[in-house]
Backbone as numpy.savetxt, mean C-alpha at the origin, in Angstrom:
# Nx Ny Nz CAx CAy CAz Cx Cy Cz
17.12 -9.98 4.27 16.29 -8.78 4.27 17.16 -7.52 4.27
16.59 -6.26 3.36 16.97 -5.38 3.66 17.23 -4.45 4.89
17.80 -4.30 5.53 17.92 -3.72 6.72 17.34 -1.77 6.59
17.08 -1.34 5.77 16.27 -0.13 5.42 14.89 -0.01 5.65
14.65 1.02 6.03 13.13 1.01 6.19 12.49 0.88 5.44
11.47 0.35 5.27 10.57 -0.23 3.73 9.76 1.12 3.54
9.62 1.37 2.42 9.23 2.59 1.76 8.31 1.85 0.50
7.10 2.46 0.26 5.94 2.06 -0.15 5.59 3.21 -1.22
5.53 3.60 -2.52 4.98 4.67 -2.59 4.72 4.82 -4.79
3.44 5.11 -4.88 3.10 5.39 -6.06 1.89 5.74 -5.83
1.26 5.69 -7.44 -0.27 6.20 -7.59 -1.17 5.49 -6.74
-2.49 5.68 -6.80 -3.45 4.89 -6.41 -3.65 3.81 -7.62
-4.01 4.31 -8.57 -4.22 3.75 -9.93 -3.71 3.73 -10.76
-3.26 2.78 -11.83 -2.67 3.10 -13.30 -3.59 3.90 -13.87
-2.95 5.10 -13.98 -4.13 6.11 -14.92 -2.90 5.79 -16.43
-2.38 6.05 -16.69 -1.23 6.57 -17.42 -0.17 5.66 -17.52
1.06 5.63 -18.60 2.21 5.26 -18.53 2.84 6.51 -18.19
2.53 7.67 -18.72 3.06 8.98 -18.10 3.08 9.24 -17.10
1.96 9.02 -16.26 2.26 8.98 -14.73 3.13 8.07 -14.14
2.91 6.86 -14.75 4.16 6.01 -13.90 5.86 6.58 -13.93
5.91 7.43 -15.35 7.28 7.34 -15.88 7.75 8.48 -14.70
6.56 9.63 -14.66 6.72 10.55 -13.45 6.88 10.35 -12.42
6.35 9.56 -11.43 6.51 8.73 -10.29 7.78 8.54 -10.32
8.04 7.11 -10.88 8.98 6.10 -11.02 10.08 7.36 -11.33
9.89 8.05 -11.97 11.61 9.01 -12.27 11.73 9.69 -10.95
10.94 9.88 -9.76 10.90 11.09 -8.69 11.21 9.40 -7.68
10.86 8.43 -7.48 11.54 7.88 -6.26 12.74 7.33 -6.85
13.54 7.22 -8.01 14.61 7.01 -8.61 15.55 7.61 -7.85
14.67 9.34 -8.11 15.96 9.99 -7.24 15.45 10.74 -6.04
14.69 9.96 -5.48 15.13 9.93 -3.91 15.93 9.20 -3.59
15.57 7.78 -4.20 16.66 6.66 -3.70 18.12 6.91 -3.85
18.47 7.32 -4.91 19.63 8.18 -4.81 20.39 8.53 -4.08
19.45 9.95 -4.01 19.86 11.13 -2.86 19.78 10.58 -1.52
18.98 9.81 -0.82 18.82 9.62 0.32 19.08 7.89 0.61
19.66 7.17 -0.32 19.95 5.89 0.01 18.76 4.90 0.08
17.50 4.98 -0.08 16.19 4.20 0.34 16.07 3.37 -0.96
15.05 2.87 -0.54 14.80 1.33 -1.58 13.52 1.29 -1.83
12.69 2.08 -2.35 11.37 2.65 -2.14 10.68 1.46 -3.21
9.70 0.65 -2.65 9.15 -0.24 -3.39 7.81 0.81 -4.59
7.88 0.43 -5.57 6.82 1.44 -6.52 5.65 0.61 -6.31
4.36 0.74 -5.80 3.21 0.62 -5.86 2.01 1.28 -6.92
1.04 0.35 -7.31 0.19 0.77 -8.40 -1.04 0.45 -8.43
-2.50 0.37 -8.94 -3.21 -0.81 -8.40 -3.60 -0.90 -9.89
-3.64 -2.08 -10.58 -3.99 -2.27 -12.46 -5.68 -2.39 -12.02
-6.30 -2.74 -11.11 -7.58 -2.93 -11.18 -8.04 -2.38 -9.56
-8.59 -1.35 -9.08 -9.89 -0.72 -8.23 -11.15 -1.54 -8.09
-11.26 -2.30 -7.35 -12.29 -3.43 -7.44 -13.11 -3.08 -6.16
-13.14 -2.23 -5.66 -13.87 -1.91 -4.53 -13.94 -0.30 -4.42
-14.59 -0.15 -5.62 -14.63 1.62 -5.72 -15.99 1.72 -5.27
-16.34 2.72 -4.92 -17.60 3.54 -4.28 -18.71 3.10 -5.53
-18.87 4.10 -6.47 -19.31 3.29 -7.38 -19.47 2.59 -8.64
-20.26 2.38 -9.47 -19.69 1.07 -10.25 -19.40 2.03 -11.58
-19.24 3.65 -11.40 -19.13 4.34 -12.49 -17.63 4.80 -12.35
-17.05 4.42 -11.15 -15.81 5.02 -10.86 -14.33 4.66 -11.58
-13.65 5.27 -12.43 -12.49 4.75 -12.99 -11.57 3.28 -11.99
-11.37 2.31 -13.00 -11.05 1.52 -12.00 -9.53 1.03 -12.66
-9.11 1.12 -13.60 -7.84 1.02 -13.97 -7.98 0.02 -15.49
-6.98 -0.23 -15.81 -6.21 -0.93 -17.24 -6.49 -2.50 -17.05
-6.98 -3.14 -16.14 -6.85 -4.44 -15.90 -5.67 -5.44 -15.68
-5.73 -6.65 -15.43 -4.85 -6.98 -15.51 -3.96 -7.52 -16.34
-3.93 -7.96 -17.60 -3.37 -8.20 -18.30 -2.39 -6.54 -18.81
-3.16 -5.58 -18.81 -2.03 -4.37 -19.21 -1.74 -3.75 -18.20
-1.90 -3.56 -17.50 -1.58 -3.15 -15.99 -0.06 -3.75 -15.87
-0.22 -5.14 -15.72 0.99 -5.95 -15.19 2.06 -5.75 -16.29
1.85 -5.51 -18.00 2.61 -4.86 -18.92 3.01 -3.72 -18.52
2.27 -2.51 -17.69 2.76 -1.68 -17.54 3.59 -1.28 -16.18
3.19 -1.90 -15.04 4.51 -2.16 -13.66 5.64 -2.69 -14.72
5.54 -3.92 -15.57 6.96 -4.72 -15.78 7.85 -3.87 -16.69
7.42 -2.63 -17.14 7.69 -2.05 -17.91 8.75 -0.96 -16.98
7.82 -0.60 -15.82 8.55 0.49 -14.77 9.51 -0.38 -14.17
9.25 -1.52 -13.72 11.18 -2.47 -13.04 11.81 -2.16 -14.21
11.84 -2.42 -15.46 12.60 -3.24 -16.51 13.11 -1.76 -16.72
12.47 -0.51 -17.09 13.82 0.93 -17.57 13.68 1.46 -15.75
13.33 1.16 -14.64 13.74 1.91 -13.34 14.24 0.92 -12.52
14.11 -0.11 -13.01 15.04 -0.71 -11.71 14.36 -0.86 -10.40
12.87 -0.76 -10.11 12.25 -0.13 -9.14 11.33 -1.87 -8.62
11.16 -2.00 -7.23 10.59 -3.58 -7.03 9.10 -2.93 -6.84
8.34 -3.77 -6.85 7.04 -3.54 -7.27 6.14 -4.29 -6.33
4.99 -3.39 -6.08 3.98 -3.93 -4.69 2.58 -3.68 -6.12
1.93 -4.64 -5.89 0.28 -4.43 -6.64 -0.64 -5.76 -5.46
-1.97 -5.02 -5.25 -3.12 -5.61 -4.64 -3.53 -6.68 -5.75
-4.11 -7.67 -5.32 -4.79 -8.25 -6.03 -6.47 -8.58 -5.38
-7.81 -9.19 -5.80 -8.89 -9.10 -5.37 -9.26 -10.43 -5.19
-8.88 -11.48 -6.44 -9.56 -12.79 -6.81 -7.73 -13.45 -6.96
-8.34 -14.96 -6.24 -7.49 -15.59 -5.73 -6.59 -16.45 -7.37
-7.33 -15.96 -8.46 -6.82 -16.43 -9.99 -5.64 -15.30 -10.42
-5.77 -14.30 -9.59 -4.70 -13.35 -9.66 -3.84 -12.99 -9.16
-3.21 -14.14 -8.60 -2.00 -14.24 -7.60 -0.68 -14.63 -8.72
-0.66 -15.42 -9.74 -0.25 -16.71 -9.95 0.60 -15.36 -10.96
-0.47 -14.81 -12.22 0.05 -13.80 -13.24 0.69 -12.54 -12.58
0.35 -11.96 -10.97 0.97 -10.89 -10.06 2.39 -11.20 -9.64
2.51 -12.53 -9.23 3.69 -13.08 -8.50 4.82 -12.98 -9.43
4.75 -13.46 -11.40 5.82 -13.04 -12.10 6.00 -11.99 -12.60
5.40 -10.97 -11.91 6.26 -9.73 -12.04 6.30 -9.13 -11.28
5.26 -8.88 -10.14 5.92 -7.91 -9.11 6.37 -8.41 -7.51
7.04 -8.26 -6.98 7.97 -8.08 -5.77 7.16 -8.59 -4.40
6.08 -7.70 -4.02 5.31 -8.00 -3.30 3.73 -8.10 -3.22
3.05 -9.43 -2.94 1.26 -8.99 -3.13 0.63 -8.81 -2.05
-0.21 -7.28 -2.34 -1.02 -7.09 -1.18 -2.23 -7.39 -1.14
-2.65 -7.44 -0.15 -3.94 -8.40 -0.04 -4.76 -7.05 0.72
-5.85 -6.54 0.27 -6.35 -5.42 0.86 -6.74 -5.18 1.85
-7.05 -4.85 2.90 -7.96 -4.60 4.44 -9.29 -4.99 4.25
-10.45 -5.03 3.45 -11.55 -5.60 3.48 -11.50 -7.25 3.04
-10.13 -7.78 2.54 -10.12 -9.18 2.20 -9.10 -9.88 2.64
-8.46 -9.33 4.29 -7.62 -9.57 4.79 -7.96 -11.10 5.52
-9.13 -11.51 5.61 -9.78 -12.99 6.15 -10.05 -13.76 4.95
-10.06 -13.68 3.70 -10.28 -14.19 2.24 -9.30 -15.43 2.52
-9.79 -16.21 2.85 -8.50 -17.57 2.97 -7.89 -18.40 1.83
-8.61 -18.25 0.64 -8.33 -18.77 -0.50 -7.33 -17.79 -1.07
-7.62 -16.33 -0.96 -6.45 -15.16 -1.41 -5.46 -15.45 -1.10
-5.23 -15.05 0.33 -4.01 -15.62 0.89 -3.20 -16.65 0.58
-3.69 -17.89 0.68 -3.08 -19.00 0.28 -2.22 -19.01 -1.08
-3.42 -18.37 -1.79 -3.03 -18.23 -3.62 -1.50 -17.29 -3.70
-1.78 -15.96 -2.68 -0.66 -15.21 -2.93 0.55 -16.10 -2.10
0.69 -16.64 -1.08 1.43 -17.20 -0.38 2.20 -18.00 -1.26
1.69 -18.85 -2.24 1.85 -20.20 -3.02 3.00 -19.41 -3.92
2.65 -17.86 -4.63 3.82 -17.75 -5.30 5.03 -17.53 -4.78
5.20 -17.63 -3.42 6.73 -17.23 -3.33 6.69 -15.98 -2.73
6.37 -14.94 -3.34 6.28 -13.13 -3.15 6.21 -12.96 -1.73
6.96 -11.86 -1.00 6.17 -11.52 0.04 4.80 -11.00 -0.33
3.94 -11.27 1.42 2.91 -10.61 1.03 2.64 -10.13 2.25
2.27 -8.80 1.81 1.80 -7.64 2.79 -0.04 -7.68 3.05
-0.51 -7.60 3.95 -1.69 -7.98 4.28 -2.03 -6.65 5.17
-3.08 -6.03 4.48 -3.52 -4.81 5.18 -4.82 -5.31 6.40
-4.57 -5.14 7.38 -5.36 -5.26 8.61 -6.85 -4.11 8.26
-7.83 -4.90 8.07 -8.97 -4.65 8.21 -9.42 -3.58 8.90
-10.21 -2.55 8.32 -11.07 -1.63 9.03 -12.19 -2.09 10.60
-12.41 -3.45 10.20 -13.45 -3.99 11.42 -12.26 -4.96 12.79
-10.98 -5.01 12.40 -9.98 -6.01 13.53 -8.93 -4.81 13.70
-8.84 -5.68 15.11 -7.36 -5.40 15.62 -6.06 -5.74 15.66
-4.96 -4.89 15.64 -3.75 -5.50 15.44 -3.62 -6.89 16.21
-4.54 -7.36 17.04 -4.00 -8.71 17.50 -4.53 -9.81 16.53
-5.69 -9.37 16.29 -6.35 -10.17 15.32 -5.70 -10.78 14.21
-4.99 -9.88 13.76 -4.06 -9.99 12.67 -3.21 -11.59 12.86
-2.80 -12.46 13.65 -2.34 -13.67 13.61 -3.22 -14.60 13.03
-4.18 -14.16 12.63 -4.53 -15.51 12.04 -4.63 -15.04 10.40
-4.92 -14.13 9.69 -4.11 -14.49 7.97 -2.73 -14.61 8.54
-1.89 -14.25 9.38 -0.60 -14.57 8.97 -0.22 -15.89 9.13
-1.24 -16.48 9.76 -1.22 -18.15 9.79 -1.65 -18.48 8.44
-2.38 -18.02 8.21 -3.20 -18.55 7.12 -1.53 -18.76 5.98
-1.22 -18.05 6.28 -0.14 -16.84 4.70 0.64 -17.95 4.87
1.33 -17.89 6.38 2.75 -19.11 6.27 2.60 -20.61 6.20
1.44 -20.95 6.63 0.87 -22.31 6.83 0.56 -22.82 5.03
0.09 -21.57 4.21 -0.41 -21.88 2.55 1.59 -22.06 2.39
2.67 -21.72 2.61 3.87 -21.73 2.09 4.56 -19.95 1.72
3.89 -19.37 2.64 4.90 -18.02 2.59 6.05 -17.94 3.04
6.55 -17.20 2.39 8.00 -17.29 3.18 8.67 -15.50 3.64
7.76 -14.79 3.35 8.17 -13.40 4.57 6.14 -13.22 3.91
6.07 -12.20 5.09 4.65 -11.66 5.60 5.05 -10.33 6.82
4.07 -9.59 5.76 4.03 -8.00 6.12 2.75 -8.14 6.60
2.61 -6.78 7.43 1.35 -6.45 8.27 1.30 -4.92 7.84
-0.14 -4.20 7.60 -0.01 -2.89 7.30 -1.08 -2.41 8.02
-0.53 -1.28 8.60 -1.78 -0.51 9.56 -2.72 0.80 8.44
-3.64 0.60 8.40 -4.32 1.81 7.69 -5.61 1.97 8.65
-6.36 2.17 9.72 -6.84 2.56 10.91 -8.06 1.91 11.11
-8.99 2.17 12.10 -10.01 1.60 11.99 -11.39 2.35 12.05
-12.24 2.20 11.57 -13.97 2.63 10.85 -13.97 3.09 12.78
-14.73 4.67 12.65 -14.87 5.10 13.96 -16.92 5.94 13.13
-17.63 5.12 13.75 -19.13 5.32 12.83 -19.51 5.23 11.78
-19.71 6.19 10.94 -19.72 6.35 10.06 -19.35 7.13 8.95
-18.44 6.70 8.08 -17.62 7.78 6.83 -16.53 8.29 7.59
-15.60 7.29 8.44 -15.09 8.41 9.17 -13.54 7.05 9.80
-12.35 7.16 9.59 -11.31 6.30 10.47 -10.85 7.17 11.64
-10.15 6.44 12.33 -9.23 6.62 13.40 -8.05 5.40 13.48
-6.91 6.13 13.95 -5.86 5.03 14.04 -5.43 5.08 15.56
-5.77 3.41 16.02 -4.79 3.45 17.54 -3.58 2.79 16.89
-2.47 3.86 17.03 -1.24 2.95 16.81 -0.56 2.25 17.86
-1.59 1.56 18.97 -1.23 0.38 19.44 -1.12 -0.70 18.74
-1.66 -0.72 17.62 -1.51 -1.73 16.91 -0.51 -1.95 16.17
-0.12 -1.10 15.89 1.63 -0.84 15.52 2.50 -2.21 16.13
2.91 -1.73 17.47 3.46 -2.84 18.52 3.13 -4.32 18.96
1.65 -4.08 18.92 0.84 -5.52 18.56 1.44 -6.56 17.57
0.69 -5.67 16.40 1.27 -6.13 15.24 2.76 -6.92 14.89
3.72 -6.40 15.63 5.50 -6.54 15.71 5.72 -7.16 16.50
4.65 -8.18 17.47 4.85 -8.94 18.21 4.06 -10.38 17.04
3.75 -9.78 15.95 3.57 -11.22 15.11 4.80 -11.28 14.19
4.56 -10.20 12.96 5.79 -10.05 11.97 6.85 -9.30 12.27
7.96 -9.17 11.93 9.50 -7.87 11.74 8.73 -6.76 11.26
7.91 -7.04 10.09 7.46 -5.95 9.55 6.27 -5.04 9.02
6.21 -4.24 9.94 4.77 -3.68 10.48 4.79 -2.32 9.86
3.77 -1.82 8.46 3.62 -1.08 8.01 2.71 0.20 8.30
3.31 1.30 7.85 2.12 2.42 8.53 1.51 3.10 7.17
0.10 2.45 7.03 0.09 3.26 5.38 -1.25 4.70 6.08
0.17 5.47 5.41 -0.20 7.30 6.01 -1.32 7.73 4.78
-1.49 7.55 4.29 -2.28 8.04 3.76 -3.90 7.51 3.14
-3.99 5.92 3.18 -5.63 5.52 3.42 -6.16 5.68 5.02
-5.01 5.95 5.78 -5.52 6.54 7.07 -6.17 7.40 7.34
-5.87 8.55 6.42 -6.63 9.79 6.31 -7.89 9.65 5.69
-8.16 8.20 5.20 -9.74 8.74 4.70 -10.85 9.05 5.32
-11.81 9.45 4.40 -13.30 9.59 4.84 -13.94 8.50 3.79
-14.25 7.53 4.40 -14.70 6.42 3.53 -16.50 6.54 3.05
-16.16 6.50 1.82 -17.86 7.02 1.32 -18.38 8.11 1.81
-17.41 9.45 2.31 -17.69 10.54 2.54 -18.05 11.82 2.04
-17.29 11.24 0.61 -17.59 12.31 -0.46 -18.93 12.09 -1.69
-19.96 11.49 -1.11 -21.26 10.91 -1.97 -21.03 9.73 -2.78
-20.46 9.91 -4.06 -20.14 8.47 -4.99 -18.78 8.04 -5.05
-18.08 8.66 -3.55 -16.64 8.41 -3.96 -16.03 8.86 -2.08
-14.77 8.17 -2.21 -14.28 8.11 -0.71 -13.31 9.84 -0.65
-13.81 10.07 0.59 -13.19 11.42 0.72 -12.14 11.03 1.98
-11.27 12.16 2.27 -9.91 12.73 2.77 -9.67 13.44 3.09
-8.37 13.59 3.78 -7.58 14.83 4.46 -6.36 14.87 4.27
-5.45 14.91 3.49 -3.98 14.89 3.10 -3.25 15.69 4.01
-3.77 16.49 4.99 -2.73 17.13 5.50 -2.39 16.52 6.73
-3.21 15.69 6.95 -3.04 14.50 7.80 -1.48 13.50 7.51
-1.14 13.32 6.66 -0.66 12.47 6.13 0.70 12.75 6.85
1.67 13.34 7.10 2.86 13.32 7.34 2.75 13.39 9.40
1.65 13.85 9.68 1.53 13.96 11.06 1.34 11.73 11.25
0.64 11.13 10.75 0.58 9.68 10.27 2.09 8.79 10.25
2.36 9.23 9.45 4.07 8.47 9.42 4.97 8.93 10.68
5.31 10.06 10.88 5.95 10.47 12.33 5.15 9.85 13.50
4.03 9.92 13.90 3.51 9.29 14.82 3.82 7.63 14.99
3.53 7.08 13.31 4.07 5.39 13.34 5.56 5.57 13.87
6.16 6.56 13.07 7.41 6.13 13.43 7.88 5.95 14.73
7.20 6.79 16.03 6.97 6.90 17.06 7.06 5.63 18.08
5.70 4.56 17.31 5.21 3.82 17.74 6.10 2.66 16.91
7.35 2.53 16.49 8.26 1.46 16.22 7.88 0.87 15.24
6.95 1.57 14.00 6.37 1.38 12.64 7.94 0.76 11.94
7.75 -0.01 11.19 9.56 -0.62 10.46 9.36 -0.34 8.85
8.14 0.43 8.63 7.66 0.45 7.27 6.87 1.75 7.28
6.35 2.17 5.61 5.76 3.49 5.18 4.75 3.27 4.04
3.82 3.17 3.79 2.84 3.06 2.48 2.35 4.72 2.18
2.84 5.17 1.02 2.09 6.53 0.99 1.63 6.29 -0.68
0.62 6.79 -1.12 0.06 6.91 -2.40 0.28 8.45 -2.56
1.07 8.81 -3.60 1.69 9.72 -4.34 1.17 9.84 -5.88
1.20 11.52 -5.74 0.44 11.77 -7.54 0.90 13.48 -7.99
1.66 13.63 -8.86 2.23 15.32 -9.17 0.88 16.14 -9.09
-0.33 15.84 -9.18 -1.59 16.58 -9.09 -3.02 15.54 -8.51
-2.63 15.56 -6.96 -3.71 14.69 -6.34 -4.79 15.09 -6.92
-5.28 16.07 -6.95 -6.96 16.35 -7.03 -7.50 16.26 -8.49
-6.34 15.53 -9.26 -6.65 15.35 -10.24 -6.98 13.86 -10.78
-6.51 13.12 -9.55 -5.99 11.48 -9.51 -7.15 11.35 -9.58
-7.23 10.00 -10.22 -8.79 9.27 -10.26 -9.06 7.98 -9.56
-8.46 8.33 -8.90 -8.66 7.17 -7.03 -7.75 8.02 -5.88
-8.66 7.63 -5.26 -8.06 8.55 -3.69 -7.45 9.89 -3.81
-7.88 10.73 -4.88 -7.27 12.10 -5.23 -7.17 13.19 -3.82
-8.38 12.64 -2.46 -8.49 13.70 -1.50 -7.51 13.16 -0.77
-6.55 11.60 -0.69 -5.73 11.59 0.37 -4.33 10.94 0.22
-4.20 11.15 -1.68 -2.82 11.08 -2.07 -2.00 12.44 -1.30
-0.60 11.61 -1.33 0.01 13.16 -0.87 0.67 13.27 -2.69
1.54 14.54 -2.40 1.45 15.92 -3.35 2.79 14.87 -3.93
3.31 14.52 -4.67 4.63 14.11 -5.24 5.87 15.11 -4.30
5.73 16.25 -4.81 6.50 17.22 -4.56 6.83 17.47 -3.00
6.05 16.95 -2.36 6.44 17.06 -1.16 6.91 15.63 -0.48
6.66 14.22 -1.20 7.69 13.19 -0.33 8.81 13.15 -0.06
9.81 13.50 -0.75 10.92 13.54 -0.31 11.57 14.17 0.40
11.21 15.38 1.24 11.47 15.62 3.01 10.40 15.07 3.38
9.69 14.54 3.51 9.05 13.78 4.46 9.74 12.46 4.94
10.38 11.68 3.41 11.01 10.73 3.62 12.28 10.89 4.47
12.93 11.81 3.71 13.88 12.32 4.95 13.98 12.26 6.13
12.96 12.51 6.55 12.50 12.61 8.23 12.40 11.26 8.82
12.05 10.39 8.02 11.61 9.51 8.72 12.26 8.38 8.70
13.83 8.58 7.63 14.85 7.60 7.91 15.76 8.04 9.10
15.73 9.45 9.59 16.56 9.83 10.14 16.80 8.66 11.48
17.85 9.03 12.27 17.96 7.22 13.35 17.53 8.47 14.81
């Protein structure tokens, strides 16, 4: 394992190859400048959008053409969600790590499927459980034949349209896996807050990662876009491109 802090960070969605090339050229050179190993994240398919009119991406067959496209001229390792357990098998030969989302974090057939390729897999802890809860997909994950398993905090449903994060679960969490993720920015949502679509608070977002970091977070998930409010998924709680890299800064510091 890399001994660096795991760094998480791209669009919400494949809108574009232009956007990726933008992305992918801006954590190039962070990694650079600041030594990090920033995994590029993407999602080829939105399968749980608000509603059924909502841009949902390229699918998978061009989607996965277009991540293999961003390793192959950036050099960059690659995180993509998958939904259906037939989409583990075509995810696993090309990208790096599969995440398994927070509403299908108990999906036992997912798991298994992503486990089976080999890949790490990062497993976002559910809006309705707690970081303790979390031991049983990671049973599920290593028992199907995983061989590393991530945990990711993104907070939990407080009524309605509305999260909160106890980052006790942080520490919880790191009493199952090494590596316990803080994703800063689906934290900030307002889920189904904005009528046909999930609303946000981005300025939330960097107060999120310092606090994990706080709480002995070993990881970072941020969804990044050169013009959030233009993004066509999670546009209210991408952060700004232009501003990750002092943030990142901050949060390798020892």
């Amino acid at each position: 394992m890399n001994d660096k802090v795991t760094i998480i960070a791209g669009p919400c969605v494949i809108e574009s190859a232009e956007l990726l090339d933008t992305v992918a050229r801006k954590l190039v050179e962070i990694n650079t400048k600041l030594g990090t190993d920033i995994i590029f994240k993407a999602s080829f398919d939105k399968a749980n959008r608000t509603s059924i009119h909502s841009f949902r991406g390229p699918g998978l067959e061009h989607g996965l053409m277009m991540l293999n496209d961003v390793k192959s001229k950036y050099g960059l390792r690659l995180l993509t969600d998958i939904h259906e357990s037939w989409q583990a098998q075509p995810v696993g030969e090309v990208c790096d790590v599969i995440q398994i989302p927070a509403f299908l974090c108990r999906q036992t057939d997912l798991i298994a499927a992503a486990a089976k390729t080999g890949r790490t897999v990062n497993i976002k802890k559910a809006q309705f459980l707690s970081g303790r809860d979390m031991q049983f997909p990671v049973n599920k994950a290593l028992e199907s034949g995983a061989k590393e398993v991530w945990l990711t905090e993104r907070g939990n449903m407080m009524g309605y349209n509305n999260l909160v994060v106890d980052f006790r679960n942080i520490p919880d969490m790191l009493e199952i896996v090494p590596t316990v993720i803080m994703d800063c920015t689906h934290s900030v949502q307002r889920p189904g807050g904005a009528g046909d679509k999930t609303g946000g608070d981005r300025r939330f977002v960097p107060q999120m990662a310092l606090a994990a970091k706080a709480f002995g977070a070993t990881g970072y998930f941020f969804e990044v876009h050169p013009d959030p409010d233009r993004g066509l998924s999670d546009a209210a709680n991408m952060l700004e491109l232009s501003k990750f890299e002092p943030l990142v800064a901050k949060l390798i510091e020892k």
